[in-house]
N, CA, C and O atoms as a Tinker XYZ file with bonds, in Angstrom:
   224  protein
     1  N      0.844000   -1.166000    0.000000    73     2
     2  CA     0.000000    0.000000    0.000000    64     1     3
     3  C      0.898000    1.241000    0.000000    63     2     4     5
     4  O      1.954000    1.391000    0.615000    81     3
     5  N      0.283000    2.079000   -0.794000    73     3     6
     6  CA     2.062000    3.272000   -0.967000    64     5     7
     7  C      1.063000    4.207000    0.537000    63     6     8     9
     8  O     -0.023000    3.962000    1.061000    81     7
     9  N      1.872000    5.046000    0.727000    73     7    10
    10  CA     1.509000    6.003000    2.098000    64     9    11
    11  C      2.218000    7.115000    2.388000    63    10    12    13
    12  O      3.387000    6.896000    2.703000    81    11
    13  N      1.794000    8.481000    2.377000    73    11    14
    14  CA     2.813000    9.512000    2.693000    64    13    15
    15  C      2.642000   10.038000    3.857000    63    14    16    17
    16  O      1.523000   10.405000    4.217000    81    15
    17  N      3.908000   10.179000    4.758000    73    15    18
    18  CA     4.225000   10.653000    5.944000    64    17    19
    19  C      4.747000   11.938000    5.946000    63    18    20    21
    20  O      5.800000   12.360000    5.468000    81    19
    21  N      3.139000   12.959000    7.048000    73    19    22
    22  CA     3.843000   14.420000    6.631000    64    21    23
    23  C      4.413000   14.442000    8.402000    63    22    24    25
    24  O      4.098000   13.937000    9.480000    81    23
    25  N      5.195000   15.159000    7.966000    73    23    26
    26  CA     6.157000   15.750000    9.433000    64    25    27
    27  C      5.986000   16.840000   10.111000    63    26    28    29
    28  O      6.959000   17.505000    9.756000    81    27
    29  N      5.526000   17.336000   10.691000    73    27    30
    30  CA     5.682000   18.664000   11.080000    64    29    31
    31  C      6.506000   19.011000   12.481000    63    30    32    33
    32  O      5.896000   19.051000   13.549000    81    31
    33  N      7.871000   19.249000   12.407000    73    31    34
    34  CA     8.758000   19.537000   13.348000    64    33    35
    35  C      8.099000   20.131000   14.635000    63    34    36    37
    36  O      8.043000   19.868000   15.836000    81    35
    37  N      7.538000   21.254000   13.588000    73    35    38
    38  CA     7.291000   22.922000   14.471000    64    37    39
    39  C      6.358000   22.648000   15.660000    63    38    40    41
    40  O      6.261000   23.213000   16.750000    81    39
    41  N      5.708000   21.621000   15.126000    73    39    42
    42  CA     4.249000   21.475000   16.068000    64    41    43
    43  C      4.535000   20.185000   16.826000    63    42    44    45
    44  O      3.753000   19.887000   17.729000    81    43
    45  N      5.717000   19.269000   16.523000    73    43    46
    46  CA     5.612000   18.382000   17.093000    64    45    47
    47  C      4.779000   16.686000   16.615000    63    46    48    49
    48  O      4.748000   15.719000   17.375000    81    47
    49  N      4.283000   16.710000   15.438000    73    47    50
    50  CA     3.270000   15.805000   15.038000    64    49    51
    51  C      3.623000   15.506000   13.903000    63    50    52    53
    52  O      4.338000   16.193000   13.173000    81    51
    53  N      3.043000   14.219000   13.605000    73    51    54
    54  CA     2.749000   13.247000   12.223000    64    53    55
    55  C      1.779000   13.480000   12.051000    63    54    56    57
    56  O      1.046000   13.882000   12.955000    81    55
    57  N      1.275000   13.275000   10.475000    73    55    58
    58  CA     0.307000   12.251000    9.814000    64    57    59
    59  C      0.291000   11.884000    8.352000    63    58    60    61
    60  O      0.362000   12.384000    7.229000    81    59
    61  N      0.110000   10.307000    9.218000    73    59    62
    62  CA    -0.006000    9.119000    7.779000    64    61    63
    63  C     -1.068000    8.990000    6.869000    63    62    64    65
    64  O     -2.127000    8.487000    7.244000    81    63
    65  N     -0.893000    9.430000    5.587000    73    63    66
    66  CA    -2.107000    9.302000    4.830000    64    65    67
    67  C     -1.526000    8.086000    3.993000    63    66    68    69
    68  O     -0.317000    8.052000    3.763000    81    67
    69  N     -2.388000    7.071000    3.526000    73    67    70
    70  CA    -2.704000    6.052000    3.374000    64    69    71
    71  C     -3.951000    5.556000    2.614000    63    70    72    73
    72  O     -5.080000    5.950000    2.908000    81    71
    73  N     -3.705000    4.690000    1.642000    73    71    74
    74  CA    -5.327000    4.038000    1.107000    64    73    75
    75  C     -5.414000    5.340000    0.076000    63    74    76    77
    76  O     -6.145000    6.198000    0.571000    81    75
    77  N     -4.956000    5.673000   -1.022000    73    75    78
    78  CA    -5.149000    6.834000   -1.987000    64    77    79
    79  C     -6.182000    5.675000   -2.830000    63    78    80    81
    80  O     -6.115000    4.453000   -2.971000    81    79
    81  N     -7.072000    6.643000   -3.260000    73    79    82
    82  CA    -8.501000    6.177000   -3.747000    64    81    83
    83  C     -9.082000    7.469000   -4.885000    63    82    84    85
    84  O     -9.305000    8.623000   -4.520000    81    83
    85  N     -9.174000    7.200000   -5.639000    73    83    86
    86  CA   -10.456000    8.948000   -6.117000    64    85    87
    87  C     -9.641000   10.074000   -6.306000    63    86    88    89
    88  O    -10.071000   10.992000   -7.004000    81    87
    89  N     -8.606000   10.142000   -5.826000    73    87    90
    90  CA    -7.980000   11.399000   -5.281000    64    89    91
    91  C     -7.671000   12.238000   -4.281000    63    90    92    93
    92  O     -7.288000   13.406000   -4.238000    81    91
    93  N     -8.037000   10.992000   -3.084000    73    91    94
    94  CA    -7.960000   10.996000   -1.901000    64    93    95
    95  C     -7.426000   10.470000   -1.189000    63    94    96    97
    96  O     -7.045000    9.399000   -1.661000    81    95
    97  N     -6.974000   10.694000    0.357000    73    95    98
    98  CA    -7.216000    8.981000    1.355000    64    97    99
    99  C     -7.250000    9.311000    2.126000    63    98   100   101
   100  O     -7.647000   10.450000    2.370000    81    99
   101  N     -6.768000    8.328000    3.117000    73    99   102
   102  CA    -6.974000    8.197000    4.539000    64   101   103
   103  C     -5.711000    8.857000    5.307000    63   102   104   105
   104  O     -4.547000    8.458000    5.296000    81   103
   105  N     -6.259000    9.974000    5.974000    73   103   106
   106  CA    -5.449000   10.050000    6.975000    64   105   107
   107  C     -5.415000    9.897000    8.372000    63   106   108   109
   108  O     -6.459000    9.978000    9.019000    81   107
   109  N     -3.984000    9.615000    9.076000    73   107   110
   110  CA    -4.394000    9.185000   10.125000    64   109   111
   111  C     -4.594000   10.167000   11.352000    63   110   112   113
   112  O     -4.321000   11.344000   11.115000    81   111
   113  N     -5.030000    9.856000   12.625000    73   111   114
   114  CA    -4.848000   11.454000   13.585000    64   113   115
   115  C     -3.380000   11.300000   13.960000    63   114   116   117
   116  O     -2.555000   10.388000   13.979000    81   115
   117  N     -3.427000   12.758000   14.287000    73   115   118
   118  CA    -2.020000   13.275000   14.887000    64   117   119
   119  C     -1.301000   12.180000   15.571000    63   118   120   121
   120  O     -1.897000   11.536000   16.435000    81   119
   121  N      0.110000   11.869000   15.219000    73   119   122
   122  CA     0.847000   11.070000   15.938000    64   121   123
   123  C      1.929000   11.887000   16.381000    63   122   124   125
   124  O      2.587000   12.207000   15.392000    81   123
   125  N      2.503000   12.463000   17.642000    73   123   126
   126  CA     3.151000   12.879000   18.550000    64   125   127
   127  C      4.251000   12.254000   18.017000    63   126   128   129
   128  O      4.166000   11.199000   17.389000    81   127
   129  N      5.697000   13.074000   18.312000    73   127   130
   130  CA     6.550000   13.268000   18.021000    64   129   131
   131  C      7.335000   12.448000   19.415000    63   130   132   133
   132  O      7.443000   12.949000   20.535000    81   131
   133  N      7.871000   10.956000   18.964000    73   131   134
   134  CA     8.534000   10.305000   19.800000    64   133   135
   135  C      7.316000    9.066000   20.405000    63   134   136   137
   136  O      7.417000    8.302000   21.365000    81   135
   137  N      6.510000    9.193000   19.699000    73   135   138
   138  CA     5.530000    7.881000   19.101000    64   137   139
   139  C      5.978000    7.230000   18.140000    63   138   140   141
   140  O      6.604000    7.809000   17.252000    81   139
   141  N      5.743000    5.820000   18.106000    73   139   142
   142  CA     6.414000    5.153000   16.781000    64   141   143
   143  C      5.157000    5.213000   15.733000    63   142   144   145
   144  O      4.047000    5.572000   16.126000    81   143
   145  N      5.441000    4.777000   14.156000    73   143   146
   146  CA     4.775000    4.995000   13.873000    64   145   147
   147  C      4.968000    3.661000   13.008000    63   146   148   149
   148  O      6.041000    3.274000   12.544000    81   147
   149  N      3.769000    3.055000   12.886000    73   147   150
   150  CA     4.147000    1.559000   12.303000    64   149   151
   151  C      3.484000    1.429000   10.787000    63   150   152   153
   152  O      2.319000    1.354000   10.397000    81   151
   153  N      4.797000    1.439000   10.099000    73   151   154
   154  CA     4.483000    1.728000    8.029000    64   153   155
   155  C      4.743000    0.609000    7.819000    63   154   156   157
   156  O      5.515000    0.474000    6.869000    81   155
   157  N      4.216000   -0.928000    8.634000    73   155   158
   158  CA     4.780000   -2.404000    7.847000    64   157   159
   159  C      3.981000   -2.853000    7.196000    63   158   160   161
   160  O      4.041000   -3.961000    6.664000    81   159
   161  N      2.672000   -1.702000    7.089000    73   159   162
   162  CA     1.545000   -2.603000    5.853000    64   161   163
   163  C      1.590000   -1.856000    4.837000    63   162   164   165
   164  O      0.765000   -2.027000    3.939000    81   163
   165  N      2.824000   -0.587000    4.724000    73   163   166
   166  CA     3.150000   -0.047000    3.427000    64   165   167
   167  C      4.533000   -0.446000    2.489000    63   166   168   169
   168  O      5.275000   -1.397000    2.735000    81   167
   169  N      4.633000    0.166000    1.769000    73   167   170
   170  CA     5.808000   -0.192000    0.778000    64   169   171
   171  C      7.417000   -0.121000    1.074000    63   170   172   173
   172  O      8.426000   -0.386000    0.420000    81   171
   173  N      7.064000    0.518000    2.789000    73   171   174
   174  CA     8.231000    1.119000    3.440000    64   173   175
   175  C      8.580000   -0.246000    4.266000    63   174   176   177
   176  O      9.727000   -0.677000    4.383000    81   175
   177  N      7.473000   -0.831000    4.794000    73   175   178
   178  CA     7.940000   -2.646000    5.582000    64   177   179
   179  C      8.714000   -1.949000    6.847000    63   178   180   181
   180  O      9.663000   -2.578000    7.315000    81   179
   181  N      8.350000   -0.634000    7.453000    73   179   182
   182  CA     8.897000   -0.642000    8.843000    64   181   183
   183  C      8.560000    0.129000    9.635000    63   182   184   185
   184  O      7.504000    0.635000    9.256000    81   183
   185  N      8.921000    0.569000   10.687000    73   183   186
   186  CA     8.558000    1.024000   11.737000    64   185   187
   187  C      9.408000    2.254000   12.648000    63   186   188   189
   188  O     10.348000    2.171000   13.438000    81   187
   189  N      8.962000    2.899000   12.364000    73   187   190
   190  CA    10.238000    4.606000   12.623000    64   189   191
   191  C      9.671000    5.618000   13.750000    63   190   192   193
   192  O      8.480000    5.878000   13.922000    81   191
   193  N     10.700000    6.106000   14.441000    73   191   194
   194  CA    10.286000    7.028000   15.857000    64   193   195
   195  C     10.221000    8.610000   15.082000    63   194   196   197
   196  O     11.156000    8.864000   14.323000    81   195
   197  N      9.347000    9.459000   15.230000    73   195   198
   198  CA     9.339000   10.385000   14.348000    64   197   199
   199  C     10.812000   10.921000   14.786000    63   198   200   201
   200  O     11.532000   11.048000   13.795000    81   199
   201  N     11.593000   11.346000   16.280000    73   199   202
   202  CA    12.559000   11.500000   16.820000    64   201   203
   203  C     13.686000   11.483000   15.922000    63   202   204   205
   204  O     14.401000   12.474000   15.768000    81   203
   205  N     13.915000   10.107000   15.170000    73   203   206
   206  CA    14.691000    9.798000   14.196000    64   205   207
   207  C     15.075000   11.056000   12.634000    63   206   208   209
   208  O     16.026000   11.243000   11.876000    81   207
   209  N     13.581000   11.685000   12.846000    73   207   210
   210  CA    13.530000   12.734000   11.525000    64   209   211
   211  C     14.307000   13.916000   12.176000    63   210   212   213
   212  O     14.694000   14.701000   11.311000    81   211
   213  N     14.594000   14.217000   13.232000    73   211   214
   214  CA    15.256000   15.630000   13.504000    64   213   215
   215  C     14.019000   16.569000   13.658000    63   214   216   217
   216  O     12.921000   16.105000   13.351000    81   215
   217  N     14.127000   18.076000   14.189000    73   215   218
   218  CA    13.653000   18.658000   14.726000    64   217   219
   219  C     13.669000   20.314000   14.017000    63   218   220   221
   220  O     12.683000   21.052000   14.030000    81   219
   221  N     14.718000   20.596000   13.547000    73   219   222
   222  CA    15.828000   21.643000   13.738000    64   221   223
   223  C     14.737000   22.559000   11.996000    63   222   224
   224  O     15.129000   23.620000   11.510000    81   223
């Protein structure tokens, strides 16, 4: 399943959108920064701490 992960440093938060359909999809709610975030049912096959992306 392809899936794009937006980042937002500034605020502290994720979100995974997922399931593109129509011209749309699914996104997910806010995932906190130093929450894992688990992409093993996407094309990515893993599992990443947003922490890991940097801050700066």
């Amino acid at each position: 399943m392809p899936a794009y992960l937006i980042a937002d440093p500034c605020e502290g938060q994720c979100f995974l959108c997922a399931e593109p359909k129509n011209g749309s999809c699914r996104v997910s709610p806010a995932i906190r920064y130093g929450d894992p975030i688990d992409l093993t049912a996407t094309v990515a096959g893993l599992t990443i701490t947003p922490d890991e992306l940097g801050r700066d």
